[in-house]
Structure formats: C-alpha cells, structure tokens
C-alpha positions as a printed Julia matrix, in Angstrom:
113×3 Matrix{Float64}:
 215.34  70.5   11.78
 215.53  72.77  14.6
 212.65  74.69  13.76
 210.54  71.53  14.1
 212.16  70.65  17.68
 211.16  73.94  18.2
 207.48  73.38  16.71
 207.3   70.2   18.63
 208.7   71.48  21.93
 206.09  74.44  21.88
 203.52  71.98  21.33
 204.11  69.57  24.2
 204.54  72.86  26.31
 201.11  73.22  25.46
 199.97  69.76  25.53
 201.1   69.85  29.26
 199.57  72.95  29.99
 196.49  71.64  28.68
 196.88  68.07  30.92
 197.51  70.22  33.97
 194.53  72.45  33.77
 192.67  69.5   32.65
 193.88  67.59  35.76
 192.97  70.92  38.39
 189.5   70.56  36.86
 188.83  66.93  37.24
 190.27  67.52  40.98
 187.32  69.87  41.5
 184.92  67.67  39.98
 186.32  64.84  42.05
 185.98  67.25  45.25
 182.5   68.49  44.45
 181.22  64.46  44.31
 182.84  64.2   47.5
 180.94  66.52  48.95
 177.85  65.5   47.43
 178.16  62.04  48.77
 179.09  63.33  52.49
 175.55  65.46  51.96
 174.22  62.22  50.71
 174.89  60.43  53.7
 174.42  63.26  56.08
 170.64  63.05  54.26
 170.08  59.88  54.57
 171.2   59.67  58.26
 168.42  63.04  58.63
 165.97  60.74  56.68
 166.4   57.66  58.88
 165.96  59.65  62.23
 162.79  61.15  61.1
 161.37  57.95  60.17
 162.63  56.62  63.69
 160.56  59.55  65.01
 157.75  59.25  63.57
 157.4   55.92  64.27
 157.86  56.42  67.45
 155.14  59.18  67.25
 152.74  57.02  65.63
 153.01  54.63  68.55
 152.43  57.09  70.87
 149.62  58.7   68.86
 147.87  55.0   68.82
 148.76  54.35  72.64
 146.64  57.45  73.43
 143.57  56.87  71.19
 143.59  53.67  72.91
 143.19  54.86  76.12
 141.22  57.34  75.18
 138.64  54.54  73.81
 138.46  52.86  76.44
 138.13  55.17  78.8
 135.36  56.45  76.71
 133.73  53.05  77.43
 133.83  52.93  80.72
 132.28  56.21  81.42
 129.44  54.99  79.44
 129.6   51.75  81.08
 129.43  53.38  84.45
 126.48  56.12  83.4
 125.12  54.75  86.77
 127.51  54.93  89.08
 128.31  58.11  90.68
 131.66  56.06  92.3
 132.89  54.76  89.36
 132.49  57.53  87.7
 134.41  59.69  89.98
 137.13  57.17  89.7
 137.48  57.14  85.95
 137.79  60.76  85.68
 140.58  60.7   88.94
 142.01  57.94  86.18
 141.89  60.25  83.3
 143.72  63.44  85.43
 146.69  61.23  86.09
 146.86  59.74  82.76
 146.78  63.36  81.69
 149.5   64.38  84.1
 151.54  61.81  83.12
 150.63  62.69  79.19
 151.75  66.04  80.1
 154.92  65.51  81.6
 155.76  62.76  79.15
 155.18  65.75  76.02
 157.29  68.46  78.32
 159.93  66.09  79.03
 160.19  64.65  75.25
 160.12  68.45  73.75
 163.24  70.16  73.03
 163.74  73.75  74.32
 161.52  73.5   76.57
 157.07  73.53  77.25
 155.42  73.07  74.26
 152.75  75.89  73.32
C-alpha cells in the first residue's frame, strides 16, 4: 500500500511539474500574441498615416497640374500680347515661390534636394 502512495505521489509530483512548465509556456505564447497585436496596431496606425499622406499628396499633385494647365492656356491664349504675357510669367514666379516654400516648409529635416 505504501509503495503505491509512493507510486502515486511521484506521479502527481510529476504531473505538476509537467502543468507548471506547461503553464510558463503558454505565458510566453500568450506574451508573444501580445506583442504581435501591439505591432499590429502600431502597423496599422503606420498604414493609415501613409494613406492620409498620400492623399494629401495626390491633392497637391492634381492642384499643381491644374495650374499648370491653365497657365499653359493662357500663354497660348496671349501669344499676342507682349503685356499679358509678361504678366502670366510674373504669375507663374510667385506661384513658384509659393510652391517652393510650401515643399521647404512641408519637408522634414530640412530643403529638399
């Protein structure tokens, strides 16, 4: 009789070795999906901005074609005109100025190359 108490005492001792080691491993699984989802998120969030940017890039990108159009136009709609001409093209320096400043100001670190 004791020799089975003793069989059966060994093998819980083991049983609940066993559950604890099984138990520190499903901890590290459970902190490695933690971290996993935080990077998730944290990609998602990186994800979202760029789109943010790029529409607001795209925009931008149309707004100056735009311009760029029309200005077009009007210096072929002005062929003639030695005033008007001289106007669009004092036009076209300050929308480039403004261009400019609006690319150095929206640039992080700094003049763009």
């Amino acid at each position: 009789m004791f020799s089975t108490l003793r069989s059966i005492r060994g093998t819980l001792a083991e049983t609940l070795f066993t559950v604890r080691q099984v138990s520190h491993q499903a901890e590290r699984v459970l902190e490695s999906l933690q971290r996993l989802e935080r990077g998730q998120h944290m990609a998602q969030e990186d994800i979202d901005r760029l789109k943010a940017a790029l529409s607001t890039n795209t925009s931008a990108i149309a707004g100056v074609s735009a311009l760029i159009t029309d200005l077009a136009q009007r210096v072929r709609d002005a062929a003639d005109d030695p005033e008007e001409i001289r106007a669009l093209a004092d036009e076209l320096e300050q929308n480039n100025a403004a261009l400019a400043k609006a690319v150095t100001d929206n640039t992080p670190g700094g003049t763009p190359i």
